[in-house]
C-alpha positions as CSV (number, residue, x, y, z in Angstrom):
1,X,7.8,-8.7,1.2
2,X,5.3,-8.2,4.1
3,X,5.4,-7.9,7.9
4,X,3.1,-8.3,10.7
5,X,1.5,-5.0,11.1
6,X,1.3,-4.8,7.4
7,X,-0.5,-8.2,7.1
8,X,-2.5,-7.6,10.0
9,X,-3.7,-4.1,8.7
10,X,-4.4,-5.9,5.0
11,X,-7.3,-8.6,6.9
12,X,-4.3,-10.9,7.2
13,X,-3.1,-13.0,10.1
14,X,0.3,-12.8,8.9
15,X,2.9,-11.9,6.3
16,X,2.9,-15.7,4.6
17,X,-0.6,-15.6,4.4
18,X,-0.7,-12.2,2.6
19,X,2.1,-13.2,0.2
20,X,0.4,-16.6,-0.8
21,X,-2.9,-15.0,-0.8
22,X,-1.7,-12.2,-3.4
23,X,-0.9,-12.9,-6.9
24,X,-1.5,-9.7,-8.8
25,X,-0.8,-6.7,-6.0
26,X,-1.8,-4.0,-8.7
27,X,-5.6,-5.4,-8.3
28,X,-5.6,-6.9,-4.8
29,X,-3.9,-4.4,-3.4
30,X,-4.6,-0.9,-4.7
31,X,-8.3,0.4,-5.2
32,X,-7.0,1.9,-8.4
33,X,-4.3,-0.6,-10.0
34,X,-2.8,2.0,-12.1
35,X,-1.7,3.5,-8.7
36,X,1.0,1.4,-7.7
37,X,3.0,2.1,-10.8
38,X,2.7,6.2,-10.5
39,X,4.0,5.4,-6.9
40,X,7.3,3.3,-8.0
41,X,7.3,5.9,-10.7
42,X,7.6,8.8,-7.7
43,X,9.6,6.5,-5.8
44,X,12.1,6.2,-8.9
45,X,11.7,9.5,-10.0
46,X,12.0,11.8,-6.6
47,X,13.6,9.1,-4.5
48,X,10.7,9.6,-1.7
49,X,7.1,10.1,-1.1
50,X,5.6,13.4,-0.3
51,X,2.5,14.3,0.1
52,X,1.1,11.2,-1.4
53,X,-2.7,9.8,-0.8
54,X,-2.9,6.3,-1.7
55,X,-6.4,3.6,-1.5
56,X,-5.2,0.6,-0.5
57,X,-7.6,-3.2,-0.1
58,X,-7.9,-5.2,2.3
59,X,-8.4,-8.6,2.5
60,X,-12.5,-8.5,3.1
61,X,-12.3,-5.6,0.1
62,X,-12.9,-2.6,2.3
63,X,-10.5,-0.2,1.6
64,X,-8.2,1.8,3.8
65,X,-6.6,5.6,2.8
66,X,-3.5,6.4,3.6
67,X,-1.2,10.1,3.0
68,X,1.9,11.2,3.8
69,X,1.8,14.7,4.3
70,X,5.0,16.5,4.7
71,X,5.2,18.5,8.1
72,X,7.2,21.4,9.7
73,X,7.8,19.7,13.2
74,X,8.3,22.9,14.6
């Protein structure tokens, strides 16, 4: 499952093209592919993500970072 701002942020030009363009989303996705199943892990585990840093491919194989970082919105 994709959609537009994901594809377009992955180097795609839209979500059909990044689901038929990905067959193994552990290697074409992550930088590390070990990664994606210590997030479902946390995901399963604590129900959300916290303070999580993740390394994620794009299509051209530069790689983007991305955290969630919990906050106090005061």
């Amino acid at each position: 499952m994709a959609n537009h701002t994901m594809a377009r942020m992955l180097g795609y030009d839209s979500p059909e093209e990044l689901m038929a363009g990905i067959t193994d989303i552990a290697s074409q996705i992550y930088v590390d592919p070990d990664e994606r199943a210590k997030l479902i892990d946390t995901i399963e585990n604590k129900g959300v993500i916290s303070n999580y840093e993740l390394r994620i491919l794009r299509k051209d194989g530069c790689d983007l970072g991305f955290s969630d970082h919990a906050c106090d919105p005061r």
